[in-house]
DRENFI-187143 format. One line per field, with one value per residue: residue number from 1; x, y, z of N, C-alpha, C, CB in turn. Coordinates in Angstrom, 2 decimals, padded with zeros to 5 digits. Atoms other than C-alpha are relative to their C-alpha. Glycine has a CB too. Layout:
! residues N
resi <- c(NUM;...)
n.c1 <- c(X;...)
n.c2 <- c(Y;...)
n.c3 <- c(Z;...)
ca.c1 <- c(X;...)
ca.c2 <- c(Y;...)
ca.c3 <- c(Z;...)
c.c1 <- c(X;...)
c.c2 <- c(Y;...)
c.c3 <- c(Z;...)
cb.c1 <- c(X;...)
cb.c2 <- c(Y;...)
cb.c3 <- c(Z;...)
//
This chain:
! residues 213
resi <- c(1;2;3;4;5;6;7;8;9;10;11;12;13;14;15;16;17;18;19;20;21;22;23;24;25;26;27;28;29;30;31;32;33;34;35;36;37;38;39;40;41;42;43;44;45;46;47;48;49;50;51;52;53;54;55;56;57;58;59;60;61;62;63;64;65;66;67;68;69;70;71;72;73;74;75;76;77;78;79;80;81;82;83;84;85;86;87;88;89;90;91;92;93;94;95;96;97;98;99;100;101;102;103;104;105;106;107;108;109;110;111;112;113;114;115;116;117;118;119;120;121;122;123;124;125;126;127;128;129;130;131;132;133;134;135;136;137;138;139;140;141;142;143;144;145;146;147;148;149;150;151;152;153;154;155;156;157;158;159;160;161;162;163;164;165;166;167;168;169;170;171;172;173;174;175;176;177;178;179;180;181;182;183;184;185;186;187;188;189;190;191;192;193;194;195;196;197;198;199;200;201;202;203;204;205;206;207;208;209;210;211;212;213)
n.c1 <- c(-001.29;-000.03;-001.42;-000.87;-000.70;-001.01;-000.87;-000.79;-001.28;-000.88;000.36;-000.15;-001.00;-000.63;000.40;000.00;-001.28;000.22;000.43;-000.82;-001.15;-000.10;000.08;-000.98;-001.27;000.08;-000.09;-001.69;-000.49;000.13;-000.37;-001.35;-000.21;-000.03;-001.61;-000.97;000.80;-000.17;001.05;001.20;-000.46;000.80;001.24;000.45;-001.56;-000.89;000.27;001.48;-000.22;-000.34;000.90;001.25;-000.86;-000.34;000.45;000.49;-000.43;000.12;001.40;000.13;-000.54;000.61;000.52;-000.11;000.09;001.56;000.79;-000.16;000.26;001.45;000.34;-001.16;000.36;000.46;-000.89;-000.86;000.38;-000.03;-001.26;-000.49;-000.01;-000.63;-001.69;-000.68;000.15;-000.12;-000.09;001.10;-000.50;-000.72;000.88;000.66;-001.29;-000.86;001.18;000.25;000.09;001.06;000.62;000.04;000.07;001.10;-000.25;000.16;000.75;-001.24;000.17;000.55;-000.36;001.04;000.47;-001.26;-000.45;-001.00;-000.54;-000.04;-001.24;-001.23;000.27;000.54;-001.79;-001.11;000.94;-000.39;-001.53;-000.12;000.44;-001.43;-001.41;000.47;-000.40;-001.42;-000.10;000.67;-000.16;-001.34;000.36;001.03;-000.94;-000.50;-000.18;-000.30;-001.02;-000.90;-000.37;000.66;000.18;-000.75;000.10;000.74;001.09;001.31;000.44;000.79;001.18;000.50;000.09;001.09;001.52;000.43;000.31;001.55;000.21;-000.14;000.93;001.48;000.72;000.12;001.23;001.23;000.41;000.38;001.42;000.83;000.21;-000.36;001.43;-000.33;-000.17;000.57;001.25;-000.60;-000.40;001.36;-000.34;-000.29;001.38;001.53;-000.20;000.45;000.03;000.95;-000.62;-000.78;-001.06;-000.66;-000.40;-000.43;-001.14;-000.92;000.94;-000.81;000.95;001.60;000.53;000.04;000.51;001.45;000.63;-000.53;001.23;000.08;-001.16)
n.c2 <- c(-000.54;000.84;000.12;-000.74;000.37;000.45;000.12;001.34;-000.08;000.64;001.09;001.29;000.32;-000.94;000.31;001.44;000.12;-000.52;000.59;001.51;-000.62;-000.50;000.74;000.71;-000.72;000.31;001.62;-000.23;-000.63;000.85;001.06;-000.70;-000.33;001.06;000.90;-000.77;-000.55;000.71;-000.23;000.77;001.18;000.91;-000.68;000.93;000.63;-000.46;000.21;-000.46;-001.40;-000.02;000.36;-001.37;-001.30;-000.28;000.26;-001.71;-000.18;000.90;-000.54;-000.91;001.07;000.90;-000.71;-001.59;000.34;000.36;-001.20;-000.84;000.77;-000.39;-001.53;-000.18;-001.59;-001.35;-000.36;-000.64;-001.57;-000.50;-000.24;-001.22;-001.33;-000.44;000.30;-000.99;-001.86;-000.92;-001.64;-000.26;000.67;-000.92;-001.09;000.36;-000.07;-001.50;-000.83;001.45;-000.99;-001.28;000.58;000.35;-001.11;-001.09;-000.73;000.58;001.24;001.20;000.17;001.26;001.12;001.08;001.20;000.06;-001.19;000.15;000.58;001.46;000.87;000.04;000.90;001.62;000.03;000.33;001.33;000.81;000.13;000.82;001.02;000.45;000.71;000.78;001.05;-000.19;000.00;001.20;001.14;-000.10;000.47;001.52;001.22;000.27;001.39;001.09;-000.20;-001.13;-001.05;-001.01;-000.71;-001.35;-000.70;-001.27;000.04;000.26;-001.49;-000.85;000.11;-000.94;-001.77;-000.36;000.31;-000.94;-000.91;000.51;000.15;-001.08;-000.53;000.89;-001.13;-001.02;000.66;000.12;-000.67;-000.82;000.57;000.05;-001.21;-001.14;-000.14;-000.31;001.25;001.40;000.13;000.94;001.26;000.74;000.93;000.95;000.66;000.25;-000.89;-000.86;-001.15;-001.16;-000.70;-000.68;000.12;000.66;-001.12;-000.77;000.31;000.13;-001.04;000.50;001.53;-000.64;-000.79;001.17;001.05;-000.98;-000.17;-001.21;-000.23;-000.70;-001.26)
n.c3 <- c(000.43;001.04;-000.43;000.73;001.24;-000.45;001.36;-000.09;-000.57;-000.24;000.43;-000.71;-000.30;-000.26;-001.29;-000.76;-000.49;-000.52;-001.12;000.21;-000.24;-001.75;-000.76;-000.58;-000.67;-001.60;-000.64;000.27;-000.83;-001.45;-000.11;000.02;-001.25;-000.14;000.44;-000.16;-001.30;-001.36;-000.99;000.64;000.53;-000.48;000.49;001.01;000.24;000.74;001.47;000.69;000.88;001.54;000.69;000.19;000.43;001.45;001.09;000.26;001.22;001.14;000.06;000.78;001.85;001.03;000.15;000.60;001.10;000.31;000.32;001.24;000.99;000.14;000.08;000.06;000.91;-001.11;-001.52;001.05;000.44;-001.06;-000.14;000.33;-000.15;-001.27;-000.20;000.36;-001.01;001.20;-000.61;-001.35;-001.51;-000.35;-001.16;-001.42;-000.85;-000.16;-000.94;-000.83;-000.86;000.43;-000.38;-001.43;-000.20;000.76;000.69;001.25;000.46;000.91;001.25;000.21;-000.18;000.78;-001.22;-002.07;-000.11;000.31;-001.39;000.12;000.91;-000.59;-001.18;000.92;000.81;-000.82;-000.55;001.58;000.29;-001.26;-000.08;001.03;-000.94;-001.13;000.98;000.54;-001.40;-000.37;000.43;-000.31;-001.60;-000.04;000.59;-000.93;-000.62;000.51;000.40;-000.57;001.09;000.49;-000.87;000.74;-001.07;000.07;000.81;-001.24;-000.84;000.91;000.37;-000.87;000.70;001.53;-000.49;-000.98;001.06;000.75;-001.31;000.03;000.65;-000.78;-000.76;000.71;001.45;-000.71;-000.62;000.81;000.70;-001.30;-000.85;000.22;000.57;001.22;000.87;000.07;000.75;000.73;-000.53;000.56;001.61;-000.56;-000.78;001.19;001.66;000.61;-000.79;000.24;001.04;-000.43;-000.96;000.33;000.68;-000.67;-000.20;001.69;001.26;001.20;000.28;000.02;001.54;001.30;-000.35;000.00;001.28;000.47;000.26;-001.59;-000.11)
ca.c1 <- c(-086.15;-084.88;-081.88;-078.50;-077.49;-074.56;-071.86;-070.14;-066.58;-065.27;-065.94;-066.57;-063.14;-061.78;-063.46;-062.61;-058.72;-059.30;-061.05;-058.56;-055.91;-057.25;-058.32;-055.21;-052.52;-054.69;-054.22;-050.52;-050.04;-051.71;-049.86;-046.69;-046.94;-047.85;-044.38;-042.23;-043.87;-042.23;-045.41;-048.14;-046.31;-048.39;-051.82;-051.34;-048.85;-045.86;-046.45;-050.19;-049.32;-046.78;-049.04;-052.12;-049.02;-047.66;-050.89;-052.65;-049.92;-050.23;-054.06;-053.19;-050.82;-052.76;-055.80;-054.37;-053.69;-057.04;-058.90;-056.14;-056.93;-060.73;-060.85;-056.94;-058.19;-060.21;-057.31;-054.95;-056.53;-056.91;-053.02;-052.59;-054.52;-052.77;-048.83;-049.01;-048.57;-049.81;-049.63;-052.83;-051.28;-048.28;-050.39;-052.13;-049.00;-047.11;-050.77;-050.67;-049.16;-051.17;-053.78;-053.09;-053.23;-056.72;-055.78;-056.83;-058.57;-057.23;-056.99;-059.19;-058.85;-059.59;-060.55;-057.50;-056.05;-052.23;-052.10;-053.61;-051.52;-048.46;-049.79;-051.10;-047.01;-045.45;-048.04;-047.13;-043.36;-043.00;-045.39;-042.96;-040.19;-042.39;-042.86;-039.21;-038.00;-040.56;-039.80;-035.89;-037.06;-038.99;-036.26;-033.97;-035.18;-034.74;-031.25;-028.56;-027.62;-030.45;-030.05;-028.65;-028.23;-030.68;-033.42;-035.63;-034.97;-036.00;-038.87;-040.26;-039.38;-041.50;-044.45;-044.22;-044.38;-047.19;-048.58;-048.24;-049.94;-052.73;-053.15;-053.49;-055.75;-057.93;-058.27;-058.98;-062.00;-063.46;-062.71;-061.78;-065.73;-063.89;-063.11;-065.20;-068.05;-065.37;-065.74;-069.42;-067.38;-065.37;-068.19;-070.75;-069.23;-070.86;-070.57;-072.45;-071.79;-071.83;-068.90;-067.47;-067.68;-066.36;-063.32;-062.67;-064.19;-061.96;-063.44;-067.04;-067.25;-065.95;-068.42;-071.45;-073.77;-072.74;-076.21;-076.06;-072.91)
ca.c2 <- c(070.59;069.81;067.80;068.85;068.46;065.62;065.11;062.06;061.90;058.42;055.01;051.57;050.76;053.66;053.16;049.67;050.39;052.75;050.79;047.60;049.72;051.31;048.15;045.87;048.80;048.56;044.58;045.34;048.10;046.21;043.21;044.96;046.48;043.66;041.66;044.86;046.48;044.25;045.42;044.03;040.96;038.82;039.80;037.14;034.35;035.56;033.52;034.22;038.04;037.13;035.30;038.11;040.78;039.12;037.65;041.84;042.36;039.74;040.83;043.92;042.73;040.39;042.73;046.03;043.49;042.44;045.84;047.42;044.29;045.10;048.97;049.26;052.37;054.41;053.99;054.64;058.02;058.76;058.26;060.54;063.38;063.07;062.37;066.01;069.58;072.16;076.06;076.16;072.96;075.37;078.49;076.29;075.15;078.60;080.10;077.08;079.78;082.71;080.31;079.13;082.50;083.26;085.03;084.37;081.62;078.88;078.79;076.85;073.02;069.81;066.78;066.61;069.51;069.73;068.50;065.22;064.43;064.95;062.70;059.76;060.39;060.00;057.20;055.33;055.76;054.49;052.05;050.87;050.90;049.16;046.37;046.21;046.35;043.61;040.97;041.67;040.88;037.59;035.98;036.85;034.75;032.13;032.91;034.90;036.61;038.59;040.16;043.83;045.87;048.58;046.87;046.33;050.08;051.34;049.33;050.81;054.45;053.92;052.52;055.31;058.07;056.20;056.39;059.82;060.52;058.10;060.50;063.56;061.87;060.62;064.17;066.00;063.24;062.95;066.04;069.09;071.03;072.06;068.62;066.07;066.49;064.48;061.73;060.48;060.25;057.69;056.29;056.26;057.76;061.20;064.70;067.45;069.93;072.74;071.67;070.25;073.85;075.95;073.47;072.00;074.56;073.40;069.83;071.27;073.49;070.48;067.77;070.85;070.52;072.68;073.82;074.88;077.39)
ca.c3 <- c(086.51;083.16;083.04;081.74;078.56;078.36;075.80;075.02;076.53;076.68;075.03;076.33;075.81;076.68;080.22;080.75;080.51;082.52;085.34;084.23;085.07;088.70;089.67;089.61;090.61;094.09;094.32;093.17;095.24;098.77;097.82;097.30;100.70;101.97;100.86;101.92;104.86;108.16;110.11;107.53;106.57;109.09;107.47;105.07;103.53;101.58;098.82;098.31;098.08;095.54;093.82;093.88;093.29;089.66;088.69;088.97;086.69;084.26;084.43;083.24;080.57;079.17;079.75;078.07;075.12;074.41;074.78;072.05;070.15;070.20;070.32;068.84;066.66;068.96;071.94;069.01;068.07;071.66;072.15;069.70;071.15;074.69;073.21;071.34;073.50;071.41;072.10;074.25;076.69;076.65;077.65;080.28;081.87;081.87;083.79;086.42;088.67;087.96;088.42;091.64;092.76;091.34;089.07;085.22;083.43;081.76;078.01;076.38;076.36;074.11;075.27;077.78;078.97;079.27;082.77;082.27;079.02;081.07;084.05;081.31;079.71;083.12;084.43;081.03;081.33;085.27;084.68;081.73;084.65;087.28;084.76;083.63;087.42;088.47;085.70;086.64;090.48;089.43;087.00;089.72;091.82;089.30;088.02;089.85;086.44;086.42;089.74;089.18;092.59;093.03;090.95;094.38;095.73;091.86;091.41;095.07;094.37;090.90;093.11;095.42;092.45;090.97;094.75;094.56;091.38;092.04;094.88;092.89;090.02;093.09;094.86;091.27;090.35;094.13;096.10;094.04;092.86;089.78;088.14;089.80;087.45;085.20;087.35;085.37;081.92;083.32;084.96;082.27;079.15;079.10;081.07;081.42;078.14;080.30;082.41;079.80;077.44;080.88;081.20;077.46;075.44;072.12;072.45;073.27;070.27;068.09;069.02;068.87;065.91;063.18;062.98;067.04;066.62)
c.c1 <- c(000.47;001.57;001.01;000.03;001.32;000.51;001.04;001.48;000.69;-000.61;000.30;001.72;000.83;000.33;000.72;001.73;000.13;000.18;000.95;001.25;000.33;000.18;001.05;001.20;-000.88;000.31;001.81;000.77;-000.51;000.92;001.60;000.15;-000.36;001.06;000.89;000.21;000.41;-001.62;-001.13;000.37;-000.70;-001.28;-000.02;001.48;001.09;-000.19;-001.35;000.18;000.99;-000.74;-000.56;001.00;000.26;-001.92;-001.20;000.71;000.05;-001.32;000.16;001.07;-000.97;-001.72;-000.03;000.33;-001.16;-000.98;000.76;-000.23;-001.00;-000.05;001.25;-000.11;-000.40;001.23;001.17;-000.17;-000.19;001.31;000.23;-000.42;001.21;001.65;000.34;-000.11;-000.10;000.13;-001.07;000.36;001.15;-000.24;-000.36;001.02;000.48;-001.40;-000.13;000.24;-000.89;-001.68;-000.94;-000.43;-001.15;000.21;-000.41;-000.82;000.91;-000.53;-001.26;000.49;-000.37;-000.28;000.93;000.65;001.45;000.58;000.02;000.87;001.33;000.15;-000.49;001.67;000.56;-000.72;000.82;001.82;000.48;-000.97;000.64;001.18;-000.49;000.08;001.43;001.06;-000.42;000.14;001.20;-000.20;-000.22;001.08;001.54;000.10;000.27;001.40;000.81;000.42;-000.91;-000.15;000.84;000.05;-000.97;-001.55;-001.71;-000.26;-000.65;-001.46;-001.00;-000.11;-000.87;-001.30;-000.16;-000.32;-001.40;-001.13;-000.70;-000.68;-001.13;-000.96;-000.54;-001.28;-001.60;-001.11;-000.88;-001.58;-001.25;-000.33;-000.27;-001.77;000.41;-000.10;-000.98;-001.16;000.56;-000.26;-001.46;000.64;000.74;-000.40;-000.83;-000.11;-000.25;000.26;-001.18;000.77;000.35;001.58;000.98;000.26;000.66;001.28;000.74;-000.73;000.54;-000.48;-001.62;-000.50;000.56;-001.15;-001.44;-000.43;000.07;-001.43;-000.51;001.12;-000.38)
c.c2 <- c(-000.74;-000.38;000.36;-000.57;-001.51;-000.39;-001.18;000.15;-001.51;-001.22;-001.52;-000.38;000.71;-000.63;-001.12;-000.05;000.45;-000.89;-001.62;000.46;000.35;-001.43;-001.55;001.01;-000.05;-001.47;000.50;001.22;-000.25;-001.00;000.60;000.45;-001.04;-001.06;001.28;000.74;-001.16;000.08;-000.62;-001.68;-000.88;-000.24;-001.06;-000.79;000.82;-000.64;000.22;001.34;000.02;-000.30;001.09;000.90;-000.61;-000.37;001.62;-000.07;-000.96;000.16;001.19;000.20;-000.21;000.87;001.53;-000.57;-000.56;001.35;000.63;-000.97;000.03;001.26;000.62;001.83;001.40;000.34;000.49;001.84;000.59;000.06;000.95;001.48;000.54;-000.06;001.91;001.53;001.44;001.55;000.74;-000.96;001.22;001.06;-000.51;-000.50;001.07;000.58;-001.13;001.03;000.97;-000.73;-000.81;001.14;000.86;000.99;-000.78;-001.18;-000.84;-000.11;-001.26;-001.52;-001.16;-000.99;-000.55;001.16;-000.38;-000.61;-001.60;-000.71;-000.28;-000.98;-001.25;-000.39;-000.80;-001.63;-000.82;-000.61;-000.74;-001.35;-001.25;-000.46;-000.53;-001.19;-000.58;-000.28;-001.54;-001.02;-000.15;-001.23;-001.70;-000.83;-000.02;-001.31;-001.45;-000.48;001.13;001.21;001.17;000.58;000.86;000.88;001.42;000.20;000.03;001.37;000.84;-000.20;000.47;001.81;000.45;000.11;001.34;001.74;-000.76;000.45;001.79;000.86;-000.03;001.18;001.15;-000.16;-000.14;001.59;000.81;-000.78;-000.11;001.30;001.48;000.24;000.08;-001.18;-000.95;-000.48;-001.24;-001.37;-000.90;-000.49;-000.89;-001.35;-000.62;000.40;001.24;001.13;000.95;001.38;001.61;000.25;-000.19;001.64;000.98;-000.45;-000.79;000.09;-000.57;-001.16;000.11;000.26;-001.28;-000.99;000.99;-000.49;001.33;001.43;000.96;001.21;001.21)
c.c3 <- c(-001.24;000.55;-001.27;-001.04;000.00;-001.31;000.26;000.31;-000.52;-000.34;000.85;000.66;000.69;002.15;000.47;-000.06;000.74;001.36;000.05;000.85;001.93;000.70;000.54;000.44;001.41;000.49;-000.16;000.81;001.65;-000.14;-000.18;001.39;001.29;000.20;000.42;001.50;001.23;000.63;-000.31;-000.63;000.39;-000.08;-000.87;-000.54;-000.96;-001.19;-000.38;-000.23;-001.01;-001.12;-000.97;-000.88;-001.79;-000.33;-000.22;-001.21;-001.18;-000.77;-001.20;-001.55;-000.82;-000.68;-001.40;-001.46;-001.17;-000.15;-001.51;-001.43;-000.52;-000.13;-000.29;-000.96;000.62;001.30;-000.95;000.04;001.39;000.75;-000.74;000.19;001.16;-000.69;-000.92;001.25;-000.47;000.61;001.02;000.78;000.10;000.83;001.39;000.90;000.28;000.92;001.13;001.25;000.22;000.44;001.57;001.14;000.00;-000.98;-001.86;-000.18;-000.68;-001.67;-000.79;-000.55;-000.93;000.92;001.29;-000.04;000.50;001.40;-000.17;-001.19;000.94;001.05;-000.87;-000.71;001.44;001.03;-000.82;000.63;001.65;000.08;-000.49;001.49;001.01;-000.61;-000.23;001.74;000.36;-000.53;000.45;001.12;-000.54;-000.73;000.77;001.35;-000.09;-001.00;000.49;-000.70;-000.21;001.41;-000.16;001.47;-000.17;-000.49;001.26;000.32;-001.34;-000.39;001.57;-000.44;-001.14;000.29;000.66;-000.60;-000.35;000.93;-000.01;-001.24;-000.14;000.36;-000.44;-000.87;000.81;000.54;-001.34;-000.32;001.49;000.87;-000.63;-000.93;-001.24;-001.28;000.17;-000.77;-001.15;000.06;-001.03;-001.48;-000.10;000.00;-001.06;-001.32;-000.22;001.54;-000.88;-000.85;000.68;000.46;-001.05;-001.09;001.12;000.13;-001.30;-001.30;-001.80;-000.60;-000.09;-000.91;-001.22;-000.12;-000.24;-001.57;-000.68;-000.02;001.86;000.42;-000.57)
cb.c1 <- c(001.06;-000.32;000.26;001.17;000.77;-000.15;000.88;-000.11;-000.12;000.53;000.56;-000.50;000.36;-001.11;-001.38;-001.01;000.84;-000.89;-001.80;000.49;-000.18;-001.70;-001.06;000.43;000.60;-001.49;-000.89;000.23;-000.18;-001.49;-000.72;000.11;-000.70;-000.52;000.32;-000.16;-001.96;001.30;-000.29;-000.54;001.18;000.14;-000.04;-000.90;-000.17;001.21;000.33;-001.41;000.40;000.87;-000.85;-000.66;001.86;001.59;-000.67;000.56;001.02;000.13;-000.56;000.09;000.55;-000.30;000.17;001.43;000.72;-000.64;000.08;001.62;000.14;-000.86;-000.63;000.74;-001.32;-001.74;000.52;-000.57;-001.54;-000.87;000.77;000.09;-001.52;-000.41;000.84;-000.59;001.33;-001.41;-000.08;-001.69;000.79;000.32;-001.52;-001.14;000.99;000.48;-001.76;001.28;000.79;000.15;000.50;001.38;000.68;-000.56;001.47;001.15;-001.17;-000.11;001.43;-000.80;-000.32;000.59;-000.24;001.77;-000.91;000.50;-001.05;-001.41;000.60;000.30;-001.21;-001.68;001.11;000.44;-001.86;000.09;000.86;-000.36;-000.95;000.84;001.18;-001.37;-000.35;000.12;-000.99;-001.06;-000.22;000.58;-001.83;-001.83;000.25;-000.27;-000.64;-001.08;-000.17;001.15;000.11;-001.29;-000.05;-001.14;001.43;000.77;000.31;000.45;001.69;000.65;-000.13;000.95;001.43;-000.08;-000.28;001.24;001.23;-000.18;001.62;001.22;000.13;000.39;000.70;001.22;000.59;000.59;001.06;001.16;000.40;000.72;001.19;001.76;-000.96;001.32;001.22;-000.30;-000.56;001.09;-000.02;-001.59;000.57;-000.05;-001.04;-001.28;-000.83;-001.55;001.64;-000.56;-001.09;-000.53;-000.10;-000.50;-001.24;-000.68;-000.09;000.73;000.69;001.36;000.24;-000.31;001.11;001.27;000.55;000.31;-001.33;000.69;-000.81;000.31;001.37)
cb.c2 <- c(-000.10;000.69;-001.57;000.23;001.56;-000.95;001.52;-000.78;000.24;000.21;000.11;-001.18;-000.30;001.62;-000.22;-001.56;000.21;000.55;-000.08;-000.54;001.40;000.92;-000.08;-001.12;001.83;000.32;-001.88;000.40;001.20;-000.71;-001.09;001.25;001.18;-000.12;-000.59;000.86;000.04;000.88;001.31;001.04;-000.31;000.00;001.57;000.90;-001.54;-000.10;-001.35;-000.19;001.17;-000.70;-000.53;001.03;000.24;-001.31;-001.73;001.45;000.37;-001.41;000.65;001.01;-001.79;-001.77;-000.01;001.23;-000.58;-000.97;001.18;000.72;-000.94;-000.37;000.65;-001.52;-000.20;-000.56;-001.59;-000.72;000.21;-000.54;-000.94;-000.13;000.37;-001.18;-002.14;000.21;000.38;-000.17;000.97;-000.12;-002.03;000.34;000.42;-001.13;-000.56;001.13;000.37;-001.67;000.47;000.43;-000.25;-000.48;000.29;000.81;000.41;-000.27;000.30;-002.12;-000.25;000.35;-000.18;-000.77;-001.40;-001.47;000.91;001.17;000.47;-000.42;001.04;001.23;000.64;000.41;002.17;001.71;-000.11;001.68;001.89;000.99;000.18;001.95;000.98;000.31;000.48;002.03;001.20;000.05;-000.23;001.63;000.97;000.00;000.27;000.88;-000.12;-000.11;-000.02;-000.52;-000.65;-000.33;-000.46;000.95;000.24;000.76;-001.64;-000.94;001.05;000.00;-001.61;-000.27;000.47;-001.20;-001.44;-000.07;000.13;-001.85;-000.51;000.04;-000.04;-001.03;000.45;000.20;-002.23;-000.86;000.59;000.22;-002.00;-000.91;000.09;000.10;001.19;000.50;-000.68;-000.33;001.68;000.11;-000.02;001.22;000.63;000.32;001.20;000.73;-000.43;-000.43;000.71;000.50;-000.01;000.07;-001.17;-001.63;000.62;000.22;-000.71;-001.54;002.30;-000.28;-001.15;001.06;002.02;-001.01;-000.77;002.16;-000.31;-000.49;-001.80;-001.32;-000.31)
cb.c3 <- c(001.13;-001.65;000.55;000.45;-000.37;001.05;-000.40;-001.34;001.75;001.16;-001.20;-001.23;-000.77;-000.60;000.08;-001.00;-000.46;-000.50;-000.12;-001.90;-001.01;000.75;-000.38;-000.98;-000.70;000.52;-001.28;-001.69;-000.54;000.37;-000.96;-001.04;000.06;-000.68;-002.14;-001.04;-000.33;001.09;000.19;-001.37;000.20;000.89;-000.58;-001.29;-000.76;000.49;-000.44;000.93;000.85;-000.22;000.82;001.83;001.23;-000.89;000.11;001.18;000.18;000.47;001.62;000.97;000.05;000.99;001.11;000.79;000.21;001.34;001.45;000.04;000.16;001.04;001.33;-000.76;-000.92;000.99;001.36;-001.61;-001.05;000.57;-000.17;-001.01;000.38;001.54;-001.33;-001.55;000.84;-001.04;-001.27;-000.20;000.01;-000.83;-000.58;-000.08;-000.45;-001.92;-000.93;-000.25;-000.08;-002.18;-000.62;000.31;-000.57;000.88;000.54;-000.43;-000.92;000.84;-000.29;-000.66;001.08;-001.36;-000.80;000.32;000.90;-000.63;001.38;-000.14;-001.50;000.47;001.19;-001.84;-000.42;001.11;-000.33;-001.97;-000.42;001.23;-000.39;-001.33;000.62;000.61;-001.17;-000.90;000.70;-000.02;-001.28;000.52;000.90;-001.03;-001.82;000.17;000.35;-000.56;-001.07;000.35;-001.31;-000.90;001.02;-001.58;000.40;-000.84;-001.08;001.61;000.85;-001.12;-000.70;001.20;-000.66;-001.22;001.15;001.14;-001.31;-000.19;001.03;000.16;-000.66;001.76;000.80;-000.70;-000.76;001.34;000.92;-001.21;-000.89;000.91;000.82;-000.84;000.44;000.20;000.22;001.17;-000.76;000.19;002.15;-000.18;-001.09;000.76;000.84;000.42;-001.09;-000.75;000.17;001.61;-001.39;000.50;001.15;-000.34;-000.79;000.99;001.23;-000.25;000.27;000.32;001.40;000.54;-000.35;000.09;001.51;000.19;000.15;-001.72;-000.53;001.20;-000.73)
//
């Protein structure tokens, strides 16, 4: 059997914020539940899951400053495909119903289609207030002035959205047949060009040799 074709998707760096990213929101989100959760509290000391809990995030701090310091161009130009919403994400939002329904196809797509910009926007922007929240919390404990009422129940509610998109992000790259083919450019940089011309035809036909159209 020959094998598929595969088209480059996603760069070293790309990847490794990526996987920088999954892999301390799970230490930061066990260790968070962990410190909040009555029932799991005895699973481990209170100050070692504080610990684990800021130094994840400091990880990914210090982390997400070093990759845009090394690959600040390519994650650059890759912010700017996902921050615009052009008249085909439009289409593909407005058919989301119609969609659901069986009904129709979905417009064609570039390299992100209008769902995931919107889920990398609202990731971004709660992550921003998980951060922001959490330093509050921590210089709280070390000055009364910076304790603000509400800052504990907002920075939960942010985790539990995040929680909640997570979930979503997980089911589309693991479970759903449609997407999970995604899950290899991730993984390994590259998909299969079929999959990748049936679901982001726009990006497909750009990246084709002019010479193959």
């Amino acid at each position: 059997m020959t094998a598929p074709e595969r088209i480059h998707r996603f760069t070293w760096g790309e990847r490794a914020l990526h996987w920088l990213l999954a892999g301390t929101f799970v230490v930061m989100l066990a260790t968070g539940l962990l410190l909040s959760v009555p029932a799991l509290t005895p699973l481990t000391s209170r100050p070692a899951a504080k610990a684990w809990h800021l130094g994840a995030a400091w990880v990914l701090a210090a982390g997400t400053l070093l990759l845009v310091l090394a690959h600040g161009r390519r994650l650059l130009a890759t912010l700017r495909e996902m921050e615009v919403l052009d008249r085909q994400d439009l289409r593909w939002l407005r058919g989301i119903p119609a969609r659901l329904r069986g009904l129709g196809a979905a417009p064609p797509q570039g390299r992100f289609n209008a769902g995931q910009k919107l889920n990398t926007a609202v990731t971004a922007g709660l992550m921003v207030v998980a951060y922001l929240t959490g330093i509050l919390m921590w210089l709280g404990e070390r000055d009364a002035g910076y304790r603000f009422p509400g800052t504990v129940l907002i920075h939960d509610w942010t985790m539990l959205a995040l929680v909640v998109l997570v979930a979503g992000h997980l089911y589309m790259a693991l479970v759903n047949p449609a997407t999970r083919p995604a899950l290899r450019g991730i993984v390994r940089g590259d998909v299969d060009r079929a999959w990748a011309r049936r679901h982001h035809a726009r990006w497909e036909e750009s990246e084709r040799d002019p010479f193959d159209r």
